[in-house]
C-alpha positions in Angstrom: 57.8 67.9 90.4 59.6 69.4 93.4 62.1 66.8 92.8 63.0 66.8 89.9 63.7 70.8 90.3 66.0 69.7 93.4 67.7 67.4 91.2 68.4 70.1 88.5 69.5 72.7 90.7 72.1 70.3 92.0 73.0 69.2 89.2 73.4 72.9 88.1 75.4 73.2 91.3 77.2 70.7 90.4 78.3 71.8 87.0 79.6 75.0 88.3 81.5 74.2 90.9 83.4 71.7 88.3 83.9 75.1 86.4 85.7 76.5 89.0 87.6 73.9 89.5 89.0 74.1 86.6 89.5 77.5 86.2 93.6 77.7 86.2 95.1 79.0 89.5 97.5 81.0 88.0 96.8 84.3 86.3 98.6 86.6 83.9 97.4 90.1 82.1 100.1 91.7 80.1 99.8 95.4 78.5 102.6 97.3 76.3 103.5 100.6 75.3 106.4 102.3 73.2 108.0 105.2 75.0 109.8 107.7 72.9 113.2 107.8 75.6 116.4 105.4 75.1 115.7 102.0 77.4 118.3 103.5 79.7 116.4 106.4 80.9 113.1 104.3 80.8 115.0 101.6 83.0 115.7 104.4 85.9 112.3 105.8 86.0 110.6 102.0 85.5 112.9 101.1 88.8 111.1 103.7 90.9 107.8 101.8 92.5 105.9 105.4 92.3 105.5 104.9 89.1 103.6 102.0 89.1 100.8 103.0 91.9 98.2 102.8 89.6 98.9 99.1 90.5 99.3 99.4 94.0 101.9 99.3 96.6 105.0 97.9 94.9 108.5 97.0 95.5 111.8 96.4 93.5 112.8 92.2 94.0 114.9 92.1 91.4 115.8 93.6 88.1 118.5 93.1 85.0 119.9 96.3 83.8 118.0 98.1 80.7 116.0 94.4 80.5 113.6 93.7 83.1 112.2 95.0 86.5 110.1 92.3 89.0 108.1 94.2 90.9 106.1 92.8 94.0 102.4 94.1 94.3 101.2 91.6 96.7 101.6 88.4 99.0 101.3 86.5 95.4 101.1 88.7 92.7 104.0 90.1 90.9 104.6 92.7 87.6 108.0 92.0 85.8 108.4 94.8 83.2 110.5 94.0 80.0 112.4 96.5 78.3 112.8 96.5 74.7 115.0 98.9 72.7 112.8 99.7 69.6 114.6 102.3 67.0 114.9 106.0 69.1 112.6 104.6 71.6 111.5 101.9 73.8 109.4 99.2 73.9 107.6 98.6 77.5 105.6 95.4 78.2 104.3 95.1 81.7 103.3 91.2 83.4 101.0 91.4 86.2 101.0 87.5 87.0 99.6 86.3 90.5 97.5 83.2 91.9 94.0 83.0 91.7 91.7 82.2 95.0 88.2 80.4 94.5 86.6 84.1 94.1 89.2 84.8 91.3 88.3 81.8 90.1 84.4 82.8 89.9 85.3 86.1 88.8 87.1 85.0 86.0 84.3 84.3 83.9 83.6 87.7 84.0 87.1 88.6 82.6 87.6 90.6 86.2 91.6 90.6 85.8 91.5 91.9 82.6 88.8 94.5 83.6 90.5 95.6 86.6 94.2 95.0 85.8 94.1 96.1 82.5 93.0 100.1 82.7 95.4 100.5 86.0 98.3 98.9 83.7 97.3 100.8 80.9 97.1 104.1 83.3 100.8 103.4 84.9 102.5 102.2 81.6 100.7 106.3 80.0 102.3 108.0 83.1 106.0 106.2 82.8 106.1 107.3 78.9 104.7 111.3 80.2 107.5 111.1 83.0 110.3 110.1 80.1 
């Protein structure tokens, strides 16, 4: 009896570390918002890393005038924002994309990115369209 219990729990063991494996190792959570300020004046104050810390520390590595912002929030994680001119207004769509490790990969079943990633997105994209 004991062994056929040992066998199961490896065999359970087994089965989800193959999960894991297979999880992706890339990750992306995306979040948008329409802001009611030409894409101009939404491109200045979306260039200016403060407005992101909901997100964490971030910095500017490279951005396309009125079009898109990269931001770096980590050794491997990155935010690009795209700008979208949408009648009087403008149309903000924030990319947090980033590697997962084998934790990420466990916490994925969860939906831990989108649980974690998503409020503080959702929190930084409210407090760009009160700032415009």
């Amino acid at each position: 009896m004991f062994g056929v219990g040992l066998v199961l729990l490896y065999f359970l063991l087994a089965l989800v570390a193959a999960a894991l494996i297979m999880q992706p190792d890339q990750y992306a959570v995306s979040r948008s918002a329409g802001i009611n300020a030409d894409v101009a004046r939404v491109f200045a104050l979306a260039r200016d890393p403060a407005h992101w810390a909901p997100l964490g520390a971030a910095s500017v590595v490279e951005s396309s005038l009125d079009e898109r912002i990269v931001l770096r929030l980590g050794p491997t994680t990155l935010a690009t924002v795209f700008l979208r001119p949408e009648g009087a207004g403008t149309v903000v769509e924030c990319v947090v994309t980033g590697r997962n490790s084998l934790v990420d990969k466990a916490r994925a079943f969860l939906g831990h990115r989108e649980k974690t990633l998503g409020p503080k997105m959702e929190k930084a994209l409210a407090g760009l369209a009160a700032s415009a």
